[in-house]
N, C-alpha and C positions, 0 to 999 in steps of 0.2 A: 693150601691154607685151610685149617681147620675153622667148621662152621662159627665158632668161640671168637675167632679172632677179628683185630679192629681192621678195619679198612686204612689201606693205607692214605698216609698223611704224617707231613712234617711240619709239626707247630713254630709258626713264623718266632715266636718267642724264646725259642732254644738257642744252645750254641751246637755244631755237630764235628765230632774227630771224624777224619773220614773211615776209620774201622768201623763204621757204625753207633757210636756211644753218642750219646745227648746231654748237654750242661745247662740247667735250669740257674741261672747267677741270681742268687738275693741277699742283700746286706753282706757281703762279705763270706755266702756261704754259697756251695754249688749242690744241686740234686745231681744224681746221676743213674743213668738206664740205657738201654740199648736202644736201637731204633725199630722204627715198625721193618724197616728191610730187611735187618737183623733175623727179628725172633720169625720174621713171614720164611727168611731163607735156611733157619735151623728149624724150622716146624715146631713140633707140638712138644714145647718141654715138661722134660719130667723131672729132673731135680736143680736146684740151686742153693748152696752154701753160704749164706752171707759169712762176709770178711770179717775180723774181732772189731770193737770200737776201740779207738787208740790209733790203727794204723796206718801208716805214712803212704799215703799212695805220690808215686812222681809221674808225672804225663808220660804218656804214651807207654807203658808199663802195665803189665799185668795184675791186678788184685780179683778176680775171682773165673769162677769156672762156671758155664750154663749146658746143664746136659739136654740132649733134646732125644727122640726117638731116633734124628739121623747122626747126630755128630755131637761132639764134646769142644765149644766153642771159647777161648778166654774173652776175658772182660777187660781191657782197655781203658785206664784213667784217660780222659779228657782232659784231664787237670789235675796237678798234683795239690795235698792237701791233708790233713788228718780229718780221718771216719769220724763223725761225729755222733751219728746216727745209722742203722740198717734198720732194712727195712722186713723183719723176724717171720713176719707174714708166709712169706714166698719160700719159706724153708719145708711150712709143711703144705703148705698149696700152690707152686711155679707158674699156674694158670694167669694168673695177673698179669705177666710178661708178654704170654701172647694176646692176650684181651684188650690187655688195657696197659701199653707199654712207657706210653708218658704223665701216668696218673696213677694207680693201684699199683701197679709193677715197676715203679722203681725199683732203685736197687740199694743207692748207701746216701748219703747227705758229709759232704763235707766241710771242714774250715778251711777256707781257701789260703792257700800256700803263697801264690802270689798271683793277683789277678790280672798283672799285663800276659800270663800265658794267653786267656782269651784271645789276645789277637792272633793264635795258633789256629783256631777254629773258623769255622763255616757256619754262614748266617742259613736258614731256608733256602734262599732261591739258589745257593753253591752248593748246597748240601746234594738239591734236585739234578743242578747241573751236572755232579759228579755220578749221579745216578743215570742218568740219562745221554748220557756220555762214554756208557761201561767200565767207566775208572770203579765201578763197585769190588772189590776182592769178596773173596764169600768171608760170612760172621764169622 
């Protein structure tokens, strides 16, 4: 883990895919970002492309790519949904992801598609469980 990065912790106020991805739900829209297991288990990233605004993410499906110094990881909707927002930042500085992964380094904000998927996901203490447990697949 590089000196930069957060200490791990899973904010009891998230939702969690088990690929690692985090769903922030508000009013009808979701944040989305990897988790600190994620970015601690691909190291120190060096590039990230946010996805265009407009496009349709569907759960458990691919919309973006996170390079690190070890590996070339996808990103994983938690929930499908149209981008409503990225997060433009992390294009020319990725640092935020490993720093600060459910706060600065977000990744996209969407309009939620349908929000009974939520009951697909993992509260905190399942999230831990599955960590803890070895069900973790790498990022």
């Amino acid at each position: 883990m590089s000196d930069s990065a957060a200490a791990e912790h899973y904010p009891d106020d998230l939702l969690y895919h088990p690929e690692h991805d985090w769903a922030r739900i508000e009013d009808g829209e979701a944040t989305l970002g990897i988790t600190w297991y994620a970015q601690d288990t691909l190291g120190e990233v060096v590039f990230y492309e946010p996805p265009a605004l407009g496009t349709q993410l569907r759960q458990g499906e691919m919309y973006a790519e996170i390079e690190s110094v070890k590996a070339v990881a996808e990103v994983l909707a938690p929930l499908s949904g149209e981008i409503i927002a990225v997060n433009e930042t992390l294009g020319q500085d990725p640092g935020p992801i490993n720093a600060d992964p459910y706060g600065a380094g977000w990744l996209v904000r969407i309009r939620l598609a349908d929000e009974g998927e939520r009951e697909a996901l993992m509260d905190a203490e399942s999230y831990r469980a599955l960590l803890a447990g070895g069900g973790a697949s790498s990022a």
